[in-house]
C-alpha positions in Angstrom: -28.2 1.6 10.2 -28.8 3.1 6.9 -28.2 7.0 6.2 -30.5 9.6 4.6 -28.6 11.4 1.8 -31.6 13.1 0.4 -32.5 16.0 1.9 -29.3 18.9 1.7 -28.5 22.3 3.0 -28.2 25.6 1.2 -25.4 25.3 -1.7 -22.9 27.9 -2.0 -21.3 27.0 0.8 -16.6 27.7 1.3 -15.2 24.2 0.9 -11.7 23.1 1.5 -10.9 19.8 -0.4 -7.8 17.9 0.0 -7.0 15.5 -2.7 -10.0 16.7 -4.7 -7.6 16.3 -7.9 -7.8 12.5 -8.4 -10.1 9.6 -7.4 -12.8 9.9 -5.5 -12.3 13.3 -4.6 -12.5 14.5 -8.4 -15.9 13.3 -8.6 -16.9 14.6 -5.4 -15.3 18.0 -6.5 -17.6 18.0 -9.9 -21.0 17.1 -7.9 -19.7 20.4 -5.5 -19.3 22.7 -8.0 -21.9 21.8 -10.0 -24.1 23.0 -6.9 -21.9 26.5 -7.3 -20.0 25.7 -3.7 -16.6 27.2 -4.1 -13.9 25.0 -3.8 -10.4 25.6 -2.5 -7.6 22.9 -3.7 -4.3 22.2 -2.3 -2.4 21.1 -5.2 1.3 19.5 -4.6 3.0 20.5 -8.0 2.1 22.7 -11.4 2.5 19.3 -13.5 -0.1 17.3 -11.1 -2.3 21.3 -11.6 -1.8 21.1 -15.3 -3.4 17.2 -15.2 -6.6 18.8 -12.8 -7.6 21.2 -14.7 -7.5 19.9 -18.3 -9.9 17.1 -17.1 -12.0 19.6 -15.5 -12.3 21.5 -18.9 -14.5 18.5 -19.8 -17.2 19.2 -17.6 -17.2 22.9 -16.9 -16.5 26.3 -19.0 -13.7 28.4 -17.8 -15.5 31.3 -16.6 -17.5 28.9 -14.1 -14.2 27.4 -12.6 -12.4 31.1 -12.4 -15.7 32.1 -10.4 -16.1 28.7 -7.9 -12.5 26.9 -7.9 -9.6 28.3 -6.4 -6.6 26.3 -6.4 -3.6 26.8 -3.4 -0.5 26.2 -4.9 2.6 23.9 -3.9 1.1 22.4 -1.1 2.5 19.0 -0.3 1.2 16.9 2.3 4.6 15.1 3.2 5.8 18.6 4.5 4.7 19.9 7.5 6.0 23.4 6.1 3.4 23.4 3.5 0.6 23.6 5.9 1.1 26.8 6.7 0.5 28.1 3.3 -3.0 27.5 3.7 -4.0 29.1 6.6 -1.6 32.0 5.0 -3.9 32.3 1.8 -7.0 32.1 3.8 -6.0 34.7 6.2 -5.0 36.8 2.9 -8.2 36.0 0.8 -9.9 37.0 4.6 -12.0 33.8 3.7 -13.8 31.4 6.3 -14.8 27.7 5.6 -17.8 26.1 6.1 -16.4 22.1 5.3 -13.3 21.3 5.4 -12.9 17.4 3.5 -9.6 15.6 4.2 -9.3 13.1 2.0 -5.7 13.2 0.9 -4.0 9.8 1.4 -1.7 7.0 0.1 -0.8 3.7 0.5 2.6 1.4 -0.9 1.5 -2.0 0.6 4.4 -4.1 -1.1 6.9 -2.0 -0.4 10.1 -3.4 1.9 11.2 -0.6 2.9 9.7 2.7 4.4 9.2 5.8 2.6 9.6 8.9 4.5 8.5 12.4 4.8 10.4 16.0 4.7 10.5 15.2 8.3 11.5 12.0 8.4 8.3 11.0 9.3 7.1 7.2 7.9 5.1 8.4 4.7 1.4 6.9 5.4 1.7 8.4 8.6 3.0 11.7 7.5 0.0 12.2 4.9 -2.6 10.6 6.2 -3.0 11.8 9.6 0.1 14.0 10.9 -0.5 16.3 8.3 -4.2 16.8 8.4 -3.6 16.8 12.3 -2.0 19.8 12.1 -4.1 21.4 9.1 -6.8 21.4 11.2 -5.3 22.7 14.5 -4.2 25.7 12.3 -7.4 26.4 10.5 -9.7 25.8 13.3 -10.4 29.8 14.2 -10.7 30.0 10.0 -13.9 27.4 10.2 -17.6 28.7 10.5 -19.3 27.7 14.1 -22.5 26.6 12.6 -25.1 24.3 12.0 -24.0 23.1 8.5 -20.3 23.4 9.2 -18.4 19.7 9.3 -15.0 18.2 9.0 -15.2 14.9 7.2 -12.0 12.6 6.9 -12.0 9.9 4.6 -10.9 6.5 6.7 -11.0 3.0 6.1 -12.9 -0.3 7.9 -9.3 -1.8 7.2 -8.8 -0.2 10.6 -10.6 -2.7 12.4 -9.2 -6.1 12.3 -12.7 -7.9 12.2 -13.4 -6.1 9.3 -13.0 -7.8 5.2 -9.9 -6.0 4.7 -8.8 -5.5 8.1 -8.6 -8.8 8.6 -6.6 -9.7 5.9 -2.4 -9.5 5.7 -1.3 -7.6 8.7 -3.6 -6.2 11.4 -3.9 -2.6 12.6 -3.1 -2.0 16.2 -1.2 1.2 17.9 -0.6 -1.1 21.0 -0.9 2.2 23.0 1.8 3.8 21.5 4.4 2.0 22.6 7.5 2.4 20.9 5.4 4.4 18.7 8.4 7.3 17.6 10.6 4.6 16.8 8.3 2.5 14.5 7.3 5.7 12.7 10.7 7.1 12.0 14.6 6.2 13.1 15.3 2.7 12.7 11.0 1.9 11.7 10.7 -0.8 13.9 9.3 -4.3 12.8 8.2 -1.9 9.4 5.5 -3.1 7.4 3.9 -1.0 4.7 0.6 -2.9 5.2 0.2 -2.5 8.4 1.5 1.0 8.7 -1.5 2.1 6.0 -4.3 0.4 8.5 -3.0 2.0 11.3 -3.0 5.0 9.7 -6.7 4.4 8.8 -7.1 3.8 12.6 -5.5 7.2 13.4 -7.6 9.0 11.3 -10.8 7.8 13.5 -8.9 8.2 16.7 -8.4 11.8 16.1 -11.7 12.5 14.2 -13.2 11.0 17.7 -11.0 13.1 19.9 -11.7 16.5 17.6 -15.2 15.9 18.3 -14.9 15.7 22.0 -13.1 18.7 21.8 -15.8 20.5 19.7 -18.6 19.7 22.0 -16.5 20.6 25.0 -16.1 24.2 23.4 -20.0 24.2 22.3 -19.6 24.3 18.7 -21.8 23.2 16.3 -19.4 21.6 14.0 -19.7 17.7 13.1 -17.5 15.6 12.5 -18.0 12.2 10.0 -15.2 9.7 9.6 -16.1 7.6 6.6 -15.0 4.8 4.7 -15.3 4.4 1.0 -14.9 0.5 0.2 -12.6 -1.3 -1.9 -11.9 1.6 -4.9 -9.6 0.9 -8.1 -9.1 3.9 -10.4 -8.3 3.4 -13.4 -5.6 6.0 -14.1 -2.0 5.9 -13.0 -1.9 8.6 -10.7 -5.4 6.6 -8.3 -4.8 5.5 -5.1 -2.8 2.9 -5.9 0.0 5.0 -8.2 2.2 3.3 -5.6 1.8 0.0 -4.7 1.0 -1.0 -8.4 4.7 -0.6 -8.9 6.2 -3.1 -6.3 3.8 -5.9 -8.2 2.4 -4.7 -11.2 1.2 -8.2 -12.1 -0.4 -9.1 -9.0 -2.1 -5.6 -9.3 -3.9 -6.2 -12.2 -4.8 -9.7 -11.2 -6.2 -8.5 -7.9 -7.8 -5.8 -9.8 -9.3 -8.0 -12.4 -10.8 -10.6 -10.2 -12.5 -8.0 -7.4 -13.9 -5.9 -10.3 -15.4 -8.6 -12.4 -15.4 -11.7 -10.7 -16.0 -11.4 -7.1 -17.9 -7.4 -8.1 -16.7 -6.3 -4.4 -15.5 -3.1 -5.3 -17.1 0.1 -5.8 -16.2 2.6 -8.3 -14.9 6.0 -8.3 -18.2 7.9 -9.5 -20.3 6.3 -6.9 -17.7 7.0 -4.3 -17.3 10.5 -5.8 -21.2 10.9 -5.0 -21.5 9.6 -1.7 -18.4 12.1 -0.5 -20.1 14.9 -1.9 -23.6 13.9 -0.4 -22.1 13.7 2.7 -20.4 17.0 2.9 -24.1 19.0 2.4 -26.9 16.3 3.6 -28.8 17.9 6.4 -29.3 15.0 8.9 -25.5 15.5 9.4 -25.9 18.9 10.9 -24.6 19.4 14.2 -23.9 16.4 15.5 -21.4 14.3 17.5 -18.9 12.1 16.2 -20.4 9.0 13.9 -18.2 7.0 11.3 -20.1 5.7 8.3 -19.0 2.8 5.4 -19.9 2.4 2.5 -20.7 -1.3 2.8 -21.0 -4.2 0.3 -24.6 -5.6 0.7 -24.5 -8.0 -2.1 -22.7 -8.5 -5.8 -21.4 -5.0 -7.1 -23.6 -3.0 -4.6 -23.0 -1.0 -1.6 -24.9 0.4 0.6 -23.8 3.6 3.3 -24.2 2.4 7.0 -23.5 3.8 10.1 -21.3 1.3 11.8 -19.3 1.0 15.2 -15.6 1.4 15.1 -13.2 -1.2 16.0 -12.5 -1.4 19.9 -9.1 0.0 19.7 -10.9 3.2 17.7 -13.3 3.6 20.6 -11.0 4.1 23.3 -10.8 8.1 24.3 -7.5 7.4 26.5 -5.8 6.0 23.0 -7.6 8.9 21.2 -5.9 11.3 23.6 -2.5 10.2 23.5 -2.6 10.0 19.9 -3.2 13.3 19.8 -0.8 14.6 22.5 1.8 12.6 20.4 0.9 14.1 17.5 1.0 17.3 18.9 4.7 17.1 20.3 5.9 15.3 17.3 5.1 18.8 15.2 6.3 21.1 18.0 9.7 18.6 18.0 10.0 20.2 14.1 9.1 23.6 15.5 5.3 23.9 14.5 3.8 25.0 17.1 0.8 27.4 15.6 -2.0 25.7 17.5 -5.5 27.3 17.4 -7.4 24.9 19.3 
């Protein structure tokens, strides 16, 4: 089923953006603030701040950024300890949100052997959901209960294993957490960096899906939209891909040649950039319950956005719940237990 983009809410609205500094966020970021949201970005390191803002300088005057971008310093999504800085600033800047857009994320498919967090913690896992996990269970009482409110986490079809990508290499599959701890840290059982970035794709649905139950079971008015992008290539060395470009730079550049040109399945990062944005202020996503949407190919170097099913293992609430009790004790087992919801 095809989505209406076309009709938005009031701009202006308090927006917090993670990895808005590269990618698909950056363009999402410029369509936001040209609309004069205001835009809060966590930031990992004054180098990777330095790179953000001269590019910005090419689309908007300094004054205008002073007045709609704020910028939260040293936060780095592989440490759970930099979560806290954010609530911190927005308790201090006595700020609420209206959208909060998690679309941090990496991936090192090539890689042989695991890369870890502060915490030990298996690195796509870390990022990609444990660490918006608990950014959101801390900033919950900081987001507005309202109609337009939303959390949106960007996902990935790779998460179902019927899907194009899903189906390719290995498959994503939590097999009901068993043996989960020890695959995602100690010895990383059976470790695969492929199949570690689907399931943490498959995650990211599993706890949007489980936040959502939660919201409706307290009343609120927030939504929350899982979405997924399709096959994007940026250009620049610090994209997506930073790392597993490294592991096989030729075969990189091949696969990036011959999905760009030849086979045109990709999308790129503008038109990505626009749908994230669209989807953070278009009205017919105002108060409802959970939906995932994709960014689907439809024929030769289009896409179209859909709403689409989940795969069967993302549509099971016992799975969603574990996941999140899981994820929940695995934070309290490194002493973070600030929990607002």
């Amino acid at each position: 089923m095809e989505v209406d983009l076309n009709e938005l809410n009031s701009f202006k609205k308090k927006i917090l953006f993670t990895g808005a500094n590269s990618g698909i966020g950056f363009y999402s970021l410029i369509n936001l603030l040209k609309k004069e949201n205001y835009l809060f970005i966590p930031i990992r390191s004054e180098s990777r701040k330095k790179i953000f803002l001269d590019k910005l300088k090419y689309h908007f005057k300094t004054e205008f950024l002073s007045k709609y971008l704020n910028i939260i310093d040293n936060v780095d999504f592989s440490n759970l300890e930099n979560i806290n800085k954010v609530r911190e600033y927005f308790l201090k800047e006595e700020k609420l949100l209206d959208i909060v857009i998690l679309n941090a994320g990496m991936q090192y498919t090539g890689a042989l052997y695991p890369k870890v967090s502060k915490q030990g913690i298996e690195l796509t896992f870390a990022v990609n959901h444990l660490a918006h996990f608990y950014l959101i269970n801390n900033l919950f009482s900081l987001i507005n209960d309202s109609l337009e409110s939303r959390i949106i986490i960007t996902s990935s079809d790779v998460h179902n294993p019927k899907s194009s990508g899903g189906n390719v290499g290995e498959k994503a599959g939590l097999n009901n957490l068993e043996n989960f701890r020890e695959i995602i840290s100690g010895d990383f059982r059976n470790f695969s960096a492929d199949r570690a970035y689907k399931n943490s794709k498959l995650c990211n649905i599993l706890f949007a899906k489980k936040l959502s139950d939660k919201l409706i079971h307290k009343k609120s008015k927030i939504s929350v939209i899982t979405w997924a992008p399709g096959l994007v290539i940026p250009d620049d060395e610090l994209g997506f891909f930073r790392y597993s470009s490294k592991y096989n730079k030729f075969g990189y550049l091949l696969f990036s040649v011959i999905a760009k040109n030849i086979l045109g399945i990709t999308e790129n990062l503008e038109n990505a950039g626009n749908i994230l944005s669209e989807i953070a202020m278009a009205k017919s996503f105002n108060n409802i319950e959970f939906l995932h949407l994709s960014n689907q190919l439809i024929s030769y170097k289009k896409h179209k956005l859909k709403k689409v099913n989940v795969s069967e293992e993302a549509n099971n609430s016992e799975l969603a719940e574990k996941l999140w009790n899981f994820s929940l004790e695995l934070c309290r087992s490194f002493s973070f237990a600030s929990f607002y919801m």
